[in-house]
C-alpha positions, 0 to 999 in steps of 0.5 A: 643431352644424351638419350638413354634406354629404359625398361619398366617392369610391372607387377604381375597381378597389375596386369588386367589394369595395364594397356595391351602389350605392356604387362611384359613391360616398358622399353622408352628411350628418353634424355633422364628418368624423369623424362622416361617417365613422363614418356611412360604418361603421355604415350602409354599408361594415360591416367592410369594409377598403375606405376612400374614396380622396377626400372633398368636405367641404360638397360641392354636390350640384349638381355630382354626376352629374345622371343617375345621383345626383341622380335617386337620392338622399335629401334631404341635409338630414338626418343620415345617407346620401343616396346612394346610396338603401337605406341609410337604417338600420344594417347589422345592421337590413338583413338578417335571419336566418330559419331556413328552407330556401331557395328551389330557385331562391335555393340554385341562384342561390347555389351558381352565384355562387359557382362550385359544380356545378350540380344538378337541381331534384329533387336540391336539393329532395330535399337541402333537404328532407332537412337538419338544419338551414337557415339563410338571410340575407335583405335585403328580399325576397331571399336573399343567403346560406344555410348548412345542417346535413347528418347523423344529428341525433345523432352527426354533424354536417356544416356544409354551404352556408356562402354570402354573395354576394360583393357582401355580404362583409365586413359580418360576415354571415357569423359572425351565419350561423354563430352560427345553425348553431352554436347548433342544434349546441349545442341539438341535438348529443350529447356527443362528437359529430363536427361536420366542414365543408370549409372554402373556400380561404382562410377556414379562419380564419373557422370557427377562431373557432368551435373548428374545427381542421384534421385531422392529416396522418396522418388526411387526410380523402377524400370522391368526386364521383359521376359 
């Protein structure tokens, strides 16, 4: 079977939901359009619910834009992605999962992009250095997400930190974050032990999947910002 070129259009206003690099669109060479598509899963949109809103079937890569696509792609030769570049392998063997602490200067990069209070370089270092446990997602050389564990390494366990930036939601990253925080908790926690997290507005199904449950009304948790 033969291979054909294909490029995919999303709409403009999808754009802060899709990976970096595709808003100006897709080029996948692949045997049909279902294979084109399936491509467009597995390599570059992950679990996201964003779908093209036009597709070039046998498209002439000659048409594209000559400033910004042509000068940027692969050879369209070949089964796979060719526009844009950085996504020539599966999404789940772009990024790692390294146990470790971030970087003062990557916590402080994640904690702002995502609207947390900003803290000194001594009170990130001093709460870094004091975690349980850290985790962190990384593409290339960057760190792109973290999570930690807070506590008394016994008894009570407090997930903090969970964070994937934006622009790498909806690629399951996420879970495979919280399946590394979760498995310390299992090597490491006692029977009966307390295990809490603050869930963001809106995600509280994500951590549902791993046995967390809201407390009851009459037990309301509290907790105080120092000033």
């Amino acid at each position: 079977m033969g291979l054909t070129r294909f490029w995919f259009d999303f709409a403009t206003d999808a754009r802060d939901a899709l990976p970096p690099g595709v808003c100006m669109g897709c080029g996948i060479t692949a045997r049909d359009i279902d294979d084109a598509r399936s491509i467009l899963r597995e390599f570059v949109l992950g679990e996201s619910q964003t779908l093209p809103t036009r597709v070039i079937e046998d498209v002439d890569v000659q048409t594209l834009d000559a400033g910004h696509v042509r000068p940027n792609m692969r050879a369209p030769n070949s089964r796979g992605v060719w526009f844009p570049l950085g996504y020539e392998r599966p999404l789940h063997h772009s990024f790692n999962i390294v146990e470790r602490a971030p970087a003062v200067e990557d916590y402080r990069r994640l904690i702002l992009a995502v609207g947390w209070n900003d803290h000194s370089d001594k009170a990130i270092l001093a709460a870094l250095s004091h975690s349980l446990y850290c985790v962190c997602l990384v593409r290339g050389k960057k760190v792109i997400g973290c999570g930690r564990v807070v506590g008394d390494g016994a008894i009570y366990f407090y997930i903090q930190d969970v964070i994937v930036l934006r622009e790498y939601r909806g690629l399951g990253l996420g879970r495979r974050m919280m399946d590394a925080v979760m498995g310390y908790i299992e090597r490491t926690a006692e029977p009966n032990a307390f295990i809490g997290l603050m869930a963001a507005e809106g995600v509280a199904g994500f951590y549902e999947r791993y046995g967390f449950t809201p407390r009851p009304d009459g037990r309301p948790g509290m907790f105080r910002v120092w000033d």
